[in-house]
C-alpha atoms as one frame of an Amber mdcrd trajectory, in Angstrom:
protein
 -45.723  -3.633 281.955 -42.898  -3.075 284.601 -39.845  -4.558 281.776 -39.372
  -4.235 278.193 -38.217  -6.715 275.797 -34.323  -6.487 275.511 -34.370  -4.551
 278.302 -30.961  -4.945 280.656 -32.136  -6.120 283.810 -29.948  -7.488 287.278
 -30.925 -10.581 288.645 -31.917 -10.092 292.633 -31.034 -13.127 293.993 -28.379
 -16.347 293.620 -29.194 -19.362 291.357 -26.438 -21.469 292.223 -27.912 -24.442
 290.025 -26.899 -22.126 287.209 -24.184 -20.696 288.147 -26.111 -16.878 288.615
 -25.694 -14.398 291.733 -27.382 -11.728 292.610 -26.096  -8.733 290.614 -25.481
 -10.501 287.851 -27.124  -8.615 284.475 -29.466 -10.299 282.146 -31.048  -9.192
 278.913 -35.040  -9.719 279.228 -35.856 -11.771 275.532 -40.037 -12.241 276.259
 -42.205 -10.552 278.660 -45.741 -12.788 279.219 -48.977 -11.304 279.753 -49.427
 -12.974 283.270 -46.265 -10.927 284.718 -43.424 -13.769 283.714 -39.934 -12.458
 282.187 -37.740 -14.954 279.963 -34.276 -13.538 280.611 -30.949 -14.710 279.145
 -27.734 -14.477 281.300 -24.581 -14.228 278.934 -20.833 -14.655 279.452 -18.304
 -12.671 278.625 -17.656 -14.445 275.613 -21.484 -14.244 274.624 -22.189 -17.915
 275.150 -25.279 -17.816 277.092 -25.085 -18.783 281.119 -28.640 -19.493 281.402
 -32.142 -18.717 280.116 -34.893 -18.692 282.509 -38.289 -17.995 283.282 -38.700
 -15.541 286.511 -41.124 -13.258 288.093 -40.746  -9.477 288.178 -39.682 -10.003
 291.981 -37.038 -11.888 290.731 -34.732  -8.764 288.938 -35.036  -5.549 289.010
 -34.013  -2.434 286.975 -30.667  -1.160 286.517 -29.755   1.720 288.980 -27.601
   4.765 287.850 -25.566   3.923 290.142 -24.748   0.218 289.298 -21.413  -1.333
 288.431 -20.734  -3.538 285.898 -17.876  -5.968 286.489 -16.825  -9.358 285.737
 -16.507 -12.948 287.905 -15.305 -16.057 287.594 -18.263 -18.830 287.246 -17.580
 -21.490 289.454 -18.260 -24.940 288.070 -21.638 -25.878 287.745 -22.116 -29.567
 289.344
């Protein structure tokens, strides 16, 4: 198992139908047996962004060397 449950992870690429870019951190909430990660994406104000199903392709660990910083969502249409 490459993730761990509640593990912080950073999404790798943009979901613009919910409002997610790449770099944007997630928390992972389920990891499945078949390689599938339920992560949540939270604002600032810890109302959640999104919850989704990805692959392991689809985030990847945090790096030493990452910065954590904040955006402004643009609206979601």
């Amino acid at each position: 198992m490459r993730f761990a449950k509640l593990e912080c992870v950073v999404l790798a690429h943009d979901v613009p139908e919910h409002g997610l870019q790449a770099g944007d951190l997630g928390a992972v909430v389920e990891v499945y047996p078949q390689g599938g990660l339920e992560v949540e994406f939270i604002r600032a104000s810890g109302a959640t962004q999104a919850l989704l199903t990805l692959s392991e392709q689809d985030v990847r660990k945090i790096d030493p060397r990452d910065l954590m910083a904040t955006r402004r969502l643009a609206e979601v249409k």
